[in-house]
VOZA-844373 format. One line per 10 residues: number of its first residue (from 1); their letters; for each residue x, y, z of C-alpha. Coordinates in steps of 0.5 Angstrom, whole numbers, plus 500, padded with zeros to 3 digits. Example, Ala and Ser with C-alpha at 12.3 -4.5 7.8 and 13.67 -1.06 7.14 Angstrom:
1	as	525 491 516  527 498 514;
END
This chain:
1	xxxxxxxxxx	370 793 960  373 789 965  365 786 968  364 784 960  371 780 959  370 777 966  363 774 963  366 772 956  371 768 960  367 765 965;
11	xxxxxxxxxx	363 763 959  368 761 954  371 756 959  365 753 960  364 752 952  372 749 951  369 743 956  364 742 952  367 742 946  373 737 948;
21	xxxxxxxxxx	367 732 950  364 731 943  364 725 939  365 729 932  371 727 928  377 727 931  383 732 928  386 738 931  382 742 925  375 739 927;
31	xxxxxxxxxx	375 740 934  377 748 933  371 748 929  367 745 932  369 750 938  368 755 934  361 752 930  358 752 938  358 760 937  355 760 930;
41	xxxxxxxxxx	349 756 931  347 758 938  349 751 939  344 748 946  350 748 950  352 756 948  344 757 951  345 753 957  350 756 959  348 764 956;
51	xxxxxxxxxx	342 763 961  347 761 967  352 767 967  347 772 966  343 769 971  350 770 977  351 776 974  350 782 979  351 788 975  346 788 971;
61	xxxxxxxxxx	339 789 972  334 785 967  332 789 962  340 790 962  341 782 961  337 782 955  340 787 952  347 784 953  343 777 951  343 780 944;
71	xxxxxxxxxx	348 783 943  353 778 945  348 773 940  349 778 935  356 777 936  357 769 936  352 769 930  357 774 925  364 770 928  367 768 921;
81	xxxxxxxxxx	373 764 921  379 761 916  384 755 918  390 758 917  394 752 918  394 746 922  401 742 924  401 736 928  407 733 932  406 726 935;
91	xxxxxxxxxx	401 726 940  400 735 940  398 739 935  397 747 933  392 750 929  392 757 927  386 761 926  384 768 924  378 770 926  373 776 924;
101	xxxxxxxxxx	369 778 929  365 785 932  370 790 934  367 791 941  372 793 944  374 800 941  366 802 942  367 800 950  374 804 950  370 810 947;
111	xxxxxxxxxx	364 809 951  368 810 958  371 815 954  364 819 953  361 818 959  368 820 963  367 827 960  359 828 960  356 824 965  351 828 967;
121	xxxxxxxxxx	348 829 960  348 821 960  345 820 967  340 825 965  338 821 958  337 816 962  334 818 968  339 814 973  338 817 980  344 822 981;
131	xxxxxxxxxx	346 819 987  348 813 984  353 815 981  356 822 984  363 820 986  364 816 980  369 820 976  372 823 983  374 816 986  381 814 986;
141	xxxxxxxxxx	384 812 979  384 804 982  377 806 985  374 809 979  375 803 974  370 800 978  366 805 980  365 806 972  363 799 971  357 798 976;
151	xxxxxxxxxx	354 806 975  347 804 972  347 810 967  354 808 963  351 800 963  346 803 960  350 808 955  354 802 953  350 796 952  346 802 947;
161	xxxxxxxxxx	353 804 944  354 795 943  347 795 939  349 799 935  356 796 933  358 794 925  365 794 924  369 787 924  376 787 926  380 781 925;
171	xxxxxxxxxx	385 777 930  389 772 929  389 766 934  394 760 935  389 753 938  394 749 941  391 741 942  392 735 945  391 728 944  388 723 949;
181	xxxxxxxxxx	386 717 950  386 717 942  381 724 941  384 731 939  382 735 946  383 743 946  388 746 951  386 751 955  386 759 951  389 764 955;
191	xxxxxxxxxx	386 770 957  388 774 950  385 770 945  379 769 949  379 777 949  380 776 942  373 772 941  369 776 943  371 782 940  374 785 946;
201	xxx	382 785 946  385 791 946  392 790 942;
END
């Protein structure tokens, strides 16, 4: 799961620089909005940088990031939102979101799960080279994490598992804004509601 978080961060990072360079109407609630709408259309911005972190990425073969494309578009396209409250004070300001997204997390956690105890009836589905993956449950538990991550057959299995994905969860999020040179600007989000976003926090 880790390859996956780091993606949507890297991602999502790019998205709040964007977000807080518009030029569209200029309260705390109307950037959260606006940020979180970039996901929801598919905004231009969203597809430049989609095509950028798929291409740096090294775990995936081709095919494989096509399939994580969609699955990551079919994710923004049924975010769903509601403004809980929005406080100002002074030149700072805090908009509290809940947010109902795919509920990708506990499919990847139940993926490792499966794969850890059948990875031999995974790989032969999928026709990876044994070699490949041999030593993947017999690393360390610090070494195996990782090994998991990049074995072919478990990227495929997971990717497959995420396609097919219809339950939502829902998670509350605190936008935290501040206004500079006279426009509202997101600060940073932390690594939590990022998870949150992209359906992948575990809490």
């Amino acid at each position: 799961m880790k390859s996956f978080a780091k993606f949507a961060f890297g991602f999502c990072f790019v998205l709040l620089f964007l977000a807080g360079c518009s030029m569209s109407m200029n309260t705390p609630t109307s950037k959260v909005e606006e940020f979180l709408g970039k996901y929801q259309n598919m905004d231009d911005d969203v597809i430049v940088q989609l095509d950028q972190v798929l291409s740096d990425d090294d775990t995936m073969n081709d095919e494989q990031k096509e399939q994580y494309r969609a699955i990551l578009e079919k994710q923004y396209q049924n975010l769903s939102y509601k403004i809980e409250n929005e406080d100002v004070n002074g030149d700072e300001a805090t908009v509290d979101v809940e947010i109902e997204v795919l509920d990708y997390a506990t499919t990847i956690n139940t993926a490792k799960k499966y794969y850890e105890e059948h990875k031999d009836e995974i790989e032969n589905k999928y026709k990876e080279e044994q070699s490949d993956n041999d030593n993947v449950i017999e690393d360390s538990v610090e070494g195996g994490e990782e090994a998991i991550e990049k074995s072919a057959a478990y990227i495929n299995y997971k990717l497959q598992e995420l396609q097919n994905v219809n339950d939502t969860t829902t998670y509350n999020i605190t936008f935290y804004l501040a206004k500079k040179d006279g426009k509202w600007q997101l600060e940073n989000i932390t690594d939590l509601d990022l998870q949150k976003i992209h359906g992948l926090y575990e809490g």
